[in-house]
N, C-alpha and C positions, 0 to 999 in steps of 0.2 A: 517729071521733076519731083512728085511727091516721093516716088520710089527712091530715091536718088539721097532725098535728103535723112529718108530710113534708114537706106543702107548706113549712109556719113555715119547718123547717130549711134546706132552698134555698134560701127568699130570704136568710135570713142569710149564707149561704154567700155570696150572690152578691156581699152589697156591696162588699166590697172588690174583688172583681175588674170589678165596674161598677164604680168609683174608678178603678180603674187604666185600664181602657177610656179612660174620658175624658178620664184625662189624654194618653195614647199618641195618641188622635186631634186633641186641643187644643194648638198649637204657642205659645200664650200664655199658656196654662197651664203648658206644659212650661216656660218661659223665668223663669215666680214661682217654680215649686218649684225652681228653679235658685238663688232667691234665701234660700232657710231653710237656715238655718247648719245643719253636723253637730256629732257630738259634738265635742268635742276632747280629746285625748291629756295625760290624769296627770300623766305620769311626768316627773322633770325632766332625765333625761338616758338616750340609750338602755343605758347601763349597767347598767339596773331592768329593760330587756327579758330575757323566757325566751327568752335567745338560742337560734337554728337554728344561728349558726356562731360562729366569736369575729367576724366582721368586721361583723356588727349592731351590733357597742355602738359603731361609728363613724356608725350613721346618725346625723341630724341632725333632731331629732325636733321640735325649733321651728323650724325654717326653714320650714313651711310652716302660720301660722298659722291658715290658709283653711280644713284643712280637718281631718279625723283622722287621727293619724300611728302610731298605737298603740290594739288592742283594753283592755277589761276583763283580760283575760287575760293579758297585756302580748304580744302577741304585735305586729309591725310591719305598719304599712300602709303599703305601697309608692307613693310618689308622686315624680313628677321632681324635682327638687333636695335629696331627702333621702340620695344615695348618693354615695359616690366607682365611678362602673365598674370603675377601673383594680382598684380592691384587689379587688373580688370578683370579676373574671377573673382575677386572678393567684394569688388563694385557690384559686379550682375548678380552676385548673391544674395547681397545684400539688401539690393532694388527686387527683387524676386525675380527676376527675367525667367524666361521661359520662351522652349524653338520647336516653331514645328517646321522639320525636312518634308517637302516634298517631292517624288521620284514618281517616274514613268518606267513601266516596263512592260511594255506590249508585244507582244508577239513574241520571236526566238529572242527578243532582248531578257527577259526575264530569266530563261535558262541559262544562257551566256554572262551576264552579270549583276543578276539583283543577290544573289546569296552572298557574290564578294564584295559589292556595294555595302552590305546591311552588316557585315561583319569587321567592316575595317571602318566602319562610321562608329559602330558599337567603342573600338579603342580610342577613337582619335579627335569624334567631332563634338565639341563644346561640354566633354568630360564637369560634373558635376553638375552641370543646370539640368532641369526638367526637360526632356525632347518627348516629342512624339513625331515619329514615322505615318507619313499618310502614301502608302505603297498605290498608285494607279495600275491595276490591270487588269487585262481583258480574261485573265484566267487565274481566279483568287487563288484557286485549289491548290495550284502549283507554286506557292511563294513559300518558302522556306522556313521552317522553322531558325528562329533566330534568339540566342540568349543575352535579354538586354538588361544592363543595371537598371538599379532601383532608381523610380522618379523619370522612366523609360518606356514606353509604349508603342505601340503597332498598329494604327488601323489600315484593312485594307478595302479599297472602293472600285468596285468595278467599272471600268469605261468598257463603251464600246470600239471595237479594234476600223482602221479606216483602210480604206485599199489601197495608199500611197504613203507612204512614210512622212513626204510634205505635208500632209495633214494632220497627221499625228503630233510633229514637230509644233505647226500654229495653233492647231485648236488647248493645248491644254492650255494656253493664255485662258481662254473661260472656264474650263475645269477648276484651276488654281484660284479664278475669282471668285466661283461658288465655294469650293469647300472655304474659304474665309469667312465669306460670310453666313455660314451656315456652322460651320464648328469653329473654326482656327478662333477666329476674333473674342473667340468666348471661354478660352483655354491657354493661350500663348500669347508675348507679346513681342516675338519677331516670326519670321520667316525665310526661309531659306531653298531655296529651287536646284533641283540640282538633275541634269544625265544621269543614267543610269552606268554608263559605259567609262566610268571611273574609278578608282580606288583611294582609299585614304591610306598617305602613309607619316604623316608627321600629324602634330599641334594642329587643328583646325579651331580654334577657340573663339573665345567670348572677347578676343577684340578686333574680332572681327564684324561683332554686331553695331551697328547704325541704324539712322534711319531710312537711310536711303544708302543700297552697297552695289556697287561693280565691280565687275574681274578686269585686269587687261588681258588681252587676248596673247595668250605665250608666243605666237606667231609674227605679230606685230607691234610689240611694245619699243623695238627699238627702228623701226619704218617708220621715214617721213609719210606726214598727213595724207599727201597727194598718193600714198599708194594704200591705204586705205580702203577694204571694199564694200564702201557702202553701199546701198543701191543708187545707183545715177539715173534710173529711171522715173522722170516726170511725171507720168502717169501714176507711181505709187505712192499711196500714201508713207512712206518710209524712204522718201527721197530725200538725201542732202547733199549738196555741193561741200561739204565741212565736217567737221566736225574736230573734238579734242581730242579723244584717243578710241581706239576700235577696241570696243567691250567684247564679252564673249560670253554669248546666254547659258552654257554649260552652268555656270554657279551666278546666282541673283539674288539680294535677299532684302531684309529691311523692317521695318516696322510692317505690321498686318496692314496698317491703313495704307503704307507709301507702296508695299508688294501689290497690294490690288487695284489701286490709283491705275499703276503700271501696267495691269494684265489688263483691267478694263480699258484701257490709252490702246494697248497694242492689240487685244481681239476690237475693238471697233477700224482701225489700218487694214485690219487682215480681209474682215468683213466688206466694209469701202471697198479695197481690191478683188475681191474674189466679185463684189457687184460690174463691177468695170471689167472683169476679164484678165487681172492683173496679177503676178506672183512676188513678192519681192525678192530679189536674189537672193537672199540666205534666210527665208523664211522672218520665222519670228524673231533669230536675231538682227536681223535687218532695222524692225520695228521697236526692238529692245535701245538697239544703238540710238535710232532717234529719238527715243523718249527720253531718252539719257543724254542726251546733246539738248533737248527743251526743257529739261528739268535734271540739272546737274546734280549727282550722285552726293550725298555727305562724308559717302566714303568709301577709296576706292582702294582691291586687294589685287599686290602684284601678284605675276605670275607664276610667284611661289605656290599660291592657292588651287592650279590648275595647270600642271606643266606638262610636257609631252617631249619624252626624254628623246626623240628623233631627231630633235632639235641638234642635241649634241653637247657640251660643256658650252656654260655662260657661268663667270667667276661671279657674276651680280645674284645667280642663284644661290644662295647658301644652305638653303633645305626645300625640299620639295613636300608638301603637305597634301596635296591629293597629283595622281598621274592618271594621263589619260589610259583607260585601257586599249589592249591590242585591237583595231579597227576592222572589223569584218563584214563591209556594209555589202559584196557580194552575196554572202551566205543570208546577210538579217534581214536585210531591207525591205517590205515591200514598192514593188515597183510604181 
């Protein structure tokens, strides 16, 4: 009987992630679910927003009636025509802001794309504030020379490389907490996480900083809840029956205190399971999403910020600001 009630549980488990299968390999499928409206945004002026800075109550939260411009929570959804740039670079300027990116590139990911990572972040990402680059890899030697504005820097820190990609994936949750507490917190006052396996190609700026930031995930922003893949496994600590919208750990960011809050939340999940004998289905974003459904984001960026042009036309995208790059998890991956 106990077998029985195993198997039951699997398959339930499974359907939503066979839903989402079919949609990921269905290009005319992808193009209907392109077609179901999202929620829409409350509130009648961002003045009702739990502003991150005073320069949110100028977003413009009905100029983009397409799609959601504001959570439950009133917290902002960042989408093209809802911001003026100039004020929130002259804000972050003003306030001295300062970002530090940090990136992973271990193993063949580093060859395949940290040089066009680091060069198309150099045009595009939070242009005029103070950044520094904290490059993770298992092979310094080989990181690229890169030519970066002024008020711009490089470090790079060696990790050691893991025999499964799974692991690579969860463990830099503690990586990310150390270096903050060791450099970040004493140099910068956001932070920014990001794949390696991307490119910038628009505006990535300064209003996009919070203190607490999520992506939606370009795959699911327009999926009902129920198809959602969180983990539905009991046993993990990154189980939930719920949630508000499916994040996507590719790009995470926030204040130094709220980024490490979070990597400390989600390597202590990973930890707990890996003591139980348990994986969560999509690793650390599994763990990301649920930290992010128990301590709600103050500010979350559409999937203008992360898109994957496979997808196909969505008229709610009006510029694309980083894209995924071409996915070669046969040739990269360790198994």
């Amino acid at each position: 009987m106990r077998n029985v009630q195993k198997i039951f549980f699997k398959c339930v488990l499974s359907i939503p992630i066979t839903l989402s299968v079919i949609y990921l390999i269905g290009p005319s499928l992808r193009i209907l679910i392109g077609l179901l409206p999202m929620n829409k945004c409350t509130l009648e002026s961002a003045e009702m927003l739990v502003l991150d800075n005073v320069v949110d109550a100028s977003l413009d939260l009905g100029s983009r009636p397409d799609v959601q411009t504001c959570t439950s929570w009133k917290a902002p959804v960042i989408w093209e025509g809802m911001f003026d740039p100039d004020l929130y670079d002259r804000k972050h300027k003003k306030e001295g802001s300062s970002v530090a990116l940090t990136v992973f590139a271990v193993g063949r990911y580093l060859d395949a794309y940290l040089g066009t990572f680091l060069n198309s972040s150099e045009q595009h990402f939070m242009s005029g504030l103070p950044v520094t680059y904290y490059v993770f890899t298992d092979v310094p030697e080989k990181v690229p020379d890169v030519k970066l504005a002024s008020q711009r820097t490089l470090k790079v820190i060696k990790v050691e490389r893991s025999s499964r990609w799974q692991d690579i994936s969860m463990m830099r949750m503690k990586t990310i907490s150390d270096v903050i507490e060791t450099d970040i917190r004493h140099r910068c006052t956001h932070v920014f996480c990001f794949d390696v396996d991307q490119v910038f190609t628009g505006r990535f700026g300064s209003e996009a900083l919070g203190d607490s930031v999520a992506l939606l995930h370009a795959h699911y922003y327009h999926l009902p809840a129920r198809l959602f893949t969180y983990d539905r496994n009991q046993e993990s600590q990154a189980y939930m029956e719920t949630g508000d919208f499916y994040y996507h750990a590719a790009i995470f960011g926030g204040s130094w205190k709220s980024v490490k809050a979070l990597a400390d939340a989600c390597y202590r999940g990973i930890v707990e399971d890996k003591r139980n004998n348990v994986e969560a289905l999509w690793h650390d974003e599994s763990h990301l999403n649920k930290y992010m459904w128990l301590h709600k984001p103050s500010r979350v960026l559409s999937p203008e910020y992360c898109w994957d042009t496979s997808i196909g036309y969505r008229s709610d995208i009006k510029v694309t600001r980083v894209l995924w790059a071409p996915k070669h998890y046969d040739r990269l991956r360790t198994r």
